[in-house]
DRENPA-3360 file (N, C-alpha, C; in nm, 2 decimals, always signed):
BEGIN
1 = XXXXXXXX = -1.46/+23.13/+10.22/-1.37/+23.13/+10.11/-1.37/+23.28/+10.06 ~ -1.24/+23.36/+10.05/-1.21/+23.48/+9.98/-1.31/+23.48/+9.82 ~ -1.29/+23.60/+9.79/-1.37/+23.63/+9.71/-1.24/+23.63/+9.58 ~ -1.29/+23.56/+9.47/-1.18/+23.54/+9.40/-1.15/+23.72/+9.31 ~ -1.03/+23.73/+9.32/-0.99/+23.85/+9.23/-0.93/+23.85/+9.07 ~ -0.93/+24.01/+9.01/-0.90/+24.00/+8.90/-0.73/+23.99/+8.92 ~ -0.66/+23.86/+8.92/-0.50/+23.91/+8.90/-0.43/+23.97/+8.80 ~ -0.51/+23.94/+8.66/-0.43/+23.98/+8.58/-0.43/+24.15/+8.56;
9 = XXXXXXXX = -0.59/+24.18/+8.66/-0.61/+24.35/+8.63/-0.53/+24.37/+8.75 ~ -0.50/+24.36/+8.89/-0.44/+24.38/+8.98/-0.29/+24.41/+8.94 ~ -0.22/+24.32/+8.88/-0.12/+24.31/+8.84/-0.07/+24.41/+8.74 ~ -0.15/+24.39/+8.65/-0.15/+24.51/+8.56/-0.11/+24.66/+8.60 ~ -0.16/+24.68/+8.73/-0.13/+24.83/+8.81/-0.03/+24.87/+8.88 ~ +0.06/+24.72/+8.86/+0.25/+24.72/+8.90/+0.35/+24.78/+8.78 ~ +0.38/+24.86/+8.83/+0.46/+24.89/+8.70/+0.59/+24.79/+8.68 ~ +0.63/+24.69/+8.60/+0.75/+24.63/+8.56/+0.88/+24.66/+8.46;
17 = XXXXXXXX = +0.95/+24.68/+8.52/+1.05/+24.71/+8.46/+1.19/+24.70/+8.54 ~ +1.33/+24.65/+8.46/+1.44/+24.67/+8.52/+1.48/+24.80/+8.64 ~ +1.51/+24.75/+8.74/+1.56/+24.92/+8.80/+1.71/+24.82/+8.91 ~ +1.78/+24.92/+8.88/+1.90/+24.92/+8.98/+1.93/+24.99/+9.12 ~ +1.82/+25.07/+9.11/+1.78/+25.16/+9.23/+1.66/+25.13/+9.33 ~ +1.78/+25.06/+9.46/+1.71/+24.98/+9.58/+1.60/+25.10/+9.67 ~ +1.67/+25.21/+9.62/+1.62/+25.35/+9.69/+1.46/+25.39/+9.69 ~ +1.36/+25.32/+9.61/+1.26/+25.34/+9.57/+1.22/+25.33/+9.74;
25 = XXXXXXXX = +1.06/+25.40/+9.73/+1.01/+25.43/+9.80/+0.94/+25.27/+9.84 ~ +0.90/+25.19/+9.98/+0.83/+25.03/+9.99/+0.68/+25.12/+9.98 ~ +0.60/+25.05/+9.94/+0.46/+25.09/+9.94/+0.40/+25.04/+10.05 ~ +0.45/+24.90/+10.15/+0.38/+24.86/+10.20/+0.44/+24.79/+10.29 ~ +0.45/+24.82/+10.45/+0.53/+24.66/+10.52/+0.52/+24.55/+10.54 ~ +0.37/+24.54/+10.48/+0.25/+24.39/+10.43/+0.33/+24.35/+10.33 ~ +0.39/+24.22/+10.32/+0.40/+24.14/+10.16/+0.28/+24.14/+10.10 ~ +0.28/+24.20/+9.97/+0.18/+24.18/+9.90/+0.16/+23.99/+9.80;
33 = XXXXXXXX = +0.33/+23.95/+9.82/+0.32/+23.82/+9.77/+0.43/+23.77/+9.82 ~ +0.39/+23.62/+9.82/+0.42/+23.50/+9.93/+0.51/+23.40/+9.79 ~ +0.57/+23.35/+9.85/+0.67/+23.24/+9.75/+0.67/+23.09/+9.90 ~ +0.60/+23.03/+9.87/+0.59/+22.88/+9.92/+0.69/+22.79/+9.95 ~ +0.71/+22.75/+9.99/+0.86/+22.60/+9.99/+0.89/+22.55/+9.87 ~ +0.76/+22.50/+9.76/+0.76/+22.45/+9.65/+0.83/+22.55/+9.52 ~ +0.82/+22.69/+9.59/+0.83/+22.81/+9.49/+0.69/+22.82/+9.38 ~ +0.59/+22.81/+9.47/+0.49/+22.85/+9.41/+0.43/+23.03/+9.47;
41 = XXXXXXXX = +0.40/+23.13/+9.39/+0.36/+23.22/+9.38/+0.26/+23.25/+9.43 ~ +0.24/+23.35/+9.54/+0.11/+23.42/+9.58/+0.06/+23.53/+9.56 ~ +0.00/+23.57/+9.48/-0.04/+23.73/+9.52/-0.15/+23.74/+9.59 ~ -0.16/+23.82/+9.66/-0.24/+23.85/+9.78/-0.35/+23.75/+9.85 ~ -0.27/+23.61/+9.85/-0.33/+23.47/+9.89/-0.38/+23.42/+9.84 ~ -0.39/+23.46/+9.65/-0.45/+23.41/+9.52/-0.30/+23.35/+9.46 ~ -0.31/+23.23/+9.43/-0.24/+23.14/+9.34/-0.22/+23.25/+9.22 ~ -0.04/+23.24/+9.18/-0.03/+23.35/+9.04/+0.03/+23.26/+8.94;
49 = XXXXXXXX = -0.07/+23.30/+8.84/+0.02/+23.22/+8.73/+0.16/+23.20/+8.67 ~ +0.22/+23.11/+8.62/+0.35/+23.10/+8.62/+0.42/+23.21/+8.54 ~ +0.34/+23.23/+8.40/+0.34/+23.35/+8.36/+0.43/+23.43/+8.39 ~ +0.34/+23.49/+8.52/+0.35/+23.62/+8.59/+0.42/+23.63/+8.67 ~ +0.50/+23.54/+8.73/+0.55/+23.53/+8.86/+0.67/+23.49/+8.79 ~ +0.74/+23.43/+8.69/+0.84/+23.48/+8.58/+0.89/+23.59/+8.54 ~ +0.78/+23.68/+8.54/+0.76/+23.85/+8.52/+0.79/+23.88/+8.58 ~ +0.76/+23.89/+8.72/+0.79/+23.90/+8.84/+0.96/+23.88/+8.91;
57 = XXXXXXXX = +0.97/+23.77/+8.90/+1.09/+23.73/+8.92/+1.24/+23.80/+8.87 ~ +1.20/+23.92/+8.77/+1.31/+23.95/+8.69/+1.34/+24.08/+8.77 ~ +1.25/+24.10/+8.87/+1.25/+24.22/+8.94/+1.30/+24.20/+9.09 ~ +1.30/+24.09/+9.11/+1.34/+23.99/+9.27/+1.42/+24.05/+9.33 ~ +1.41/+24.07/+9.39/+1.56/+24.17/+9.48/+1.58/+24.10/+9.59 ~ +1.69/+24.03/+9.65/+1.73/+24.00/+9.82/+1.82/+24.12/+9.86 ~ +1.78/+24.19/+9.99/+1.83/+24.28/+10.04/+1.80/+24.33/+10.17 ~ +1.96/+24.29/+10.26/+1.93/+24.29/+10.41/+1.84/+24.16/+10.44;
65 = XXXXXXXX = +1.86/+24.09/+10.43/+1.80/+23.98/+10.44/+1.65/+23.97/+10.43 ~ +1.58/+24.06/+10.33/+1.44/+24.07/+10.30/+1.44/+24.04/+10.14 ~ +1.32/+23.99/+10.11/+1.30/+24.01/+9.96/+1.19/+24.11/+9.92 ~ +1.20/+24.20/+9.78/+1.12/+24.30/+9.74/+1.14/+24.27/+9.57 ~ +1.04/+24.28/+9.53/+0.99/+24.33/+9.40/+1.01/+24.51/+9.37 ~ +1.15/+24.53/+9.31/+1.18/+24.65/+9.26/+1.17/+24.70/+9.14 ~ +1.07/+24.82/+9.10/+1.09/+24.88/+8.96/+1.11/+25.00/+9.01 ~ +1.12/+25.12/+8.89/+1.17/+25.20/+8.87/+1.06/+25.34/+8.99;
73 = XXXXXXXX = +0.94/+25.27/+9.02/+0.85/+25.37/+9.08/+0.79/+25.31/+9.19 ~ +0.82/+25.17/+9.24/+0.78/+25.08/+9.38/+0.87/+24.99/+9.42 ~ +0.87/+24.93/+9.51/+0.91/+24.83/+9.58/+0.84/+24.76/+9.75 ~ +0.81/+24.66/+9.68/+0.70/+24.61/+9.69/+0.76/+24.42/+9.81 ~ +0.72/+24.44/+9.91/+0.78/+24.33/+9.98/+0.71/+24.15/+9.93 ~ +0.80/+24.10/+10.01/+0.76/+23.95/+9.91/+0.81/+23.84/+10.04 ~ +0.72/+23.82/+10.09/+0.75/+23.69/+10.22/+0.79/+23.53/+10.13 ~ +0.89/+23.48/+10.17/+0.95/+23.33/+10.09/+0.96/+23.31/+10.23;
81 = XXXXXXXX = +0.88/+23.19/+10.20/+0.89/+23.05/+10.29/+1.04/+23.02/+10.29 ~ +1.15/+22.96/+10.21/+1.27/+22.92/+10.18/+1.40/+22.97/+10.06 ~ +1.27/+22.94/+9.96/+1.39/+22.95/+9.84/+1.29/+23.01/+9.77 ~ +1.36/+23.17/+9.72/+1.26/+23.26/+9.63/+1.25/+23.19/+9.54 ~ +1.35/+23.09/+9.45/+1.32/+23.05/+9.31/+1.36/+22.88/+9.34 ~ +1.29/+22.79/+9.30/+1.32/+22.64/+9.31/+1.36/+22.58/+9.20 ~ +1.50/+22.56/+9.14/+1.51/+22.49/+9.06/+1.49/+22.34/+9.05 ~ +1.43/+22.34/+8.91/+1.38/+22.19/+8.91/+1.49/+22.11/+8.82;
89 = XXXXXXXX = +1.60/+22.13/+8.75/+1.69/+22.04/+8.67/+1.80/+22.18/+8.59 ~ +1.89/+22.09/+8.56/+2.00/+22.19/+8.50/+2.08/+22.14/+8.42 ~ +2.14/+22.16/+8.27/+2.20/+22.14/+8.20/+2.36/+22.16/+8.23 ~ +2.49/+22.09/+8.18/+2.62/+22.16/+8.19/+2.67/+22.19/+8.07 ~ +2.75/+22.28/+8.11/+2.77/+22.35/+7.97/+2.95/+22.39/+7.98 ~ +2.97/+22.37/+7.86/+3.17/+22.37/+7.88/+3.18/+22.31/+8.00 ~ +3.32/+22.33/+8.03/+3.38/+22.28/+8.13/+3.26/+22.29/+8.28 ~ +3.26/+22.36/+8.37/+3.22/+22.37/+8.48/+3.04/+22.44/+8.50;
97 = XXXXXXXX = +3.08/+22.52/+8.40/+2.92/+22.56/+8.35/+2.81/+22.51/+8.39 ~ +2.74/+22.58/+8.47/+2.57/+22.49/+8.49/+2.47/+22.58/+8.44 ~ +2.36/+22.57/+8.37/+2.25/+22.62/+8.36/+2.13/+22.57/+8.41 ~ +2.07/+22.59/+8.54/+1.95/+22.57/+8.56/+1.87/+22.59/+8.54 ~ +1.77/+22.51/+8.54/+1.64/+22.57/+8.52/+1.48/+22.58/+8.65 ~ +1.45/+22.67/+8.65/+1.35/+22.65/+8.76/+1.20/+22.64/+8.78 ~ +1.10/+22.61/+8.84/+0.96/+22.57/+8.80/+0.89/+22.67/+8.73 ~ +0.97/+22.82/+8.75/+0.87/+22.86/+8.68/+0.92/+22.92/+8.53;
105 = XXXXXXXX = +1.01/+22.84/+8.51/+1.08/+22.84/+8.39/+1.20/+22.96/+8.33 ~ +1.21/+23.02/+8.42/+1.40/+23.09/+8.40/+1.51/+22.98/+8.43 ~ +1.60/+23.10/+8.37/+1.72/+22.97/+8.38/+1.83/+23.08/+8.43 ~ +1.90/+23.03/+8.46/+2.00/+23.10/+8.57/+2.13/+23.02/+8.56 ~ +2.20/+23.09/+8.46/+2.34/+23.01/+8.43/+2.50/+23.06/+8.52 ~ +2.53/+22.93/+8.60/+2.67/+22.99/+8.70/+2.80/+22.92/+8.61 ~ +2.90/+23.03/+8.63/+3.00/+22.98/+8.51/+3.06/+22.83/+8.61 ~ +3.05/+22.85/+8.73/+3.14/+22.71/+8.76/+3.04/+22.64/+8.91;
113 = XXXXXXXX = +3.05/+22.53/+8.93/+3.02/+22.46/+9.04/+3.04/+22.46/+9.17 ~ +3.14/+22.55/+9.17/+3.20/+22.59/+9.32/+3.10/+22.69/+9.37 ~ +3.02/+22.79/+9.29/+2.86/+22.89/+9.35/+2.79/+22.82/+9.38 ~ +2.72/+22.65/+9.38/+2.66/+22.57/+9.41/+2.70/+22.48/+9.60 ~ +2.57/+22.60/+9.65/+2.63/+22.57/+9.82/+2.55/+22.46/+9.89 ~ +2.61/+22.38/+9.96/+2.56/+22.28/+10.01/+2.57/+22.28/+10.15 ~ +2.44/+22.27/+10.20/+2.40/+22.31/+10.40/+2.33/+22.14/+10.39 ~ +2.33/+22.16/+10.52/+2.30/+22.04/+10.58/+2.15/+21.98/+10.51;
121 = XXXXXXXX = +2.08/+22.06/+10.51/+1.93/+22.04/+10.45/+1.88/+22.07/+10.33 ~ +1.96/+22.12/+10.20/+1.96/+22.16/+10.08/+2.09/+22.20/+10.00 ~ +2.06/+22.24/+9.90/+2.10/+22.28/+9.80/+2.12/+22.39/+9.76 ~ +2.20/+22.50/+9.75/+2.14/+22.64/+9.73/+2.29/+22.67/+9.60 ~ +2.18/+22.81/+9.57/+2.29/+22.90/+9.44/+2.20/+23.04/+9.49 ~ +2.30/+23.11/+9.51/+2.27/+23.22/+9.50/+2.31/+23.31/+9.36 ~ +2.21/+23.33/+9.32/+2.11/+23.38/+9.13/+2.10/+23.55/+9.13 ~ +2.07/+23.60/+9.02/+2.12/+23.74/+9.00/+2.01/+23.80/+9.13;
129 = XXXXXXXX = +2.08/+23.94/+9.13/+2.03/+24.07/+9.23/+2.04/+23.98/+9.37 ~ +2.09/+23.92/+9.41/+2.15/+23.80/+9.54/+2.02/+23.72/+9.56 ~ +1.94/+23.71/+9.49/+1.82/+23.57/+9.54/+1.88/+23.47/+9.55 ~ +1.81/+23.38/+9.68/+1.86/+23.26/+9.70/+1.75/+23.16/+9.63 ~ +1.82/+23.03/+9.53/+1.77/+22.99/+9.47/+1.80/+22.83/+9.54 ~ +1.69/+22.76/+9.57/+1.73/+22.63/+9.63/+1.69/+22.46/+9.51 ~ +1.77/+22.37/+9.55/+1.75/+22.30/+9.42/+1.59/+22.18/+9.48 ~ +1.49/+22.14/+9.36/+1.38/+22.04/+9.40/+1.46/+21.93/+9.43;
137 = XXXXXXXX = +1.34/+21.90/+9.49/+1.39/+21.73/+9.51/+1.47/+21.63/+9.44 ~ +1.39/+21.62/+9.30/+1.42/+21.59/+9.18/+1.56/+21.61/+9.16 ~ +1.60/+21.72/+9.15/+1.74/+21.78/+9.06/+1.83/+21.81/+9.20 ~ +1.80/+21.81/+9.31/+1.88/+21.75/+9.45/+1.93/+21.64/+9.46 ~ +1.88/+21.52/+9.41/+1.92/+21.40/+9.42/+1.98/+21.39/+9.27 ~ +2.00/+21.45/+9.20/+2.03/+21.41/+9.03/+2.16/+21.47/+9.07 ~ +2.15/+21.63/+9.15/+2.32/+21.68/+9.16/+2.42/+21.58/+9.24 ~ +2.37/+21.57/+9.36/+2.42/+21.47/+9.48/+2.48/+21.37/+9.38;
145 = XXXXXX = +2.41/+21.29/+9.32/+2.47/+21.16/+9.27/+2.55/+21.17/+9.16 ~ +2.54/+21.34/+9.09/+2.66/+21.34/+9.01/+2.79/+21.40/+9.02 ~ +2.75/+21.50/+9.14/+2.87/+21.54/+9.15/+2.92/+21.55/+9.31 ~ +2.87/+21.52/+9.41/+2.90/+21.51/+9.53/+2.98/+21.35/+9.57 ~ +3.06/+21.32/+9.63/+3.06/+21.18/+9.65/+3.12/+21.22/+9.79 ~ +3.15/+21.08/+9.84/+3.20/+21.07/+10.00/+3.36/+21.05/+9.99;
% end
């Protein structure tokens, strides 16, 4: 069994912040964190609190078909199993409006239902800085039955 670590001091030594500049230097060709099928969070094969990984998330970058954790002084790679963010249910709002919500509690509002893509095996929306966001079980079978029909 690994030796358990400090995350929150680990983490602490990422700098977070908004950046729009993909150009930063990668620190590492190693993912330093892993996102699950479930969209559960890894840092460095230690379970991350939801917290943080919310924190995290606001930095999420898809690009070239890789995902990175971008700030203003790193970027930082990030291995997903499937779907970087898993939405677990979603509100409608005005006309076409959806607001979802996801397990680790962001919400990610698309003005219309037509951004909501449907593949043979899920559910997807693709969510700010192009993350692909896939819908739970739960709120897969709640869309299906409300708005898909044959």
């Amino acid at each position: 069994m690994a030796e358990p670590i400090n995350i929150a001091k680990q983490l602490g030594q990422l700098s977070i912040a908004h950046s729009n500049n993909n150009e930063v230097e990668l620190c590492s060709e190693t993912p330093m964190f892993d996102i699950n099928g479930e969209g559960d969070w890894f840092y460095l094969n230690s379970p991350l609190p939801a917290k943080f990984a919310k924190l995290f998330s606001s930095v999420l970058n898809y690009i070239d078909g890789e995902y990175f954790l971008i700030t203003p002084v790193e970027k930082v790679k990030v291995l997903v199993k499937r779907h970087a963010i898993v939405l677990v249910d979603y509100d409608i709002n005005n006309q076409d409006g959806i607001t979802f919500i996801s397990s680790i509690g962001t919400e990610h509002a698309i003005a219309n239902i037509s951004a909501v893509i449907l593949l043979d095996d899920a559910i997807e929306i693709e969510i700010e800085r192009g993350v692909k966001a896939g819908l739970g079980r739960a709120c897969y079978y709640r869309y299906i039955n409300q708005f898909v029909t044959d």
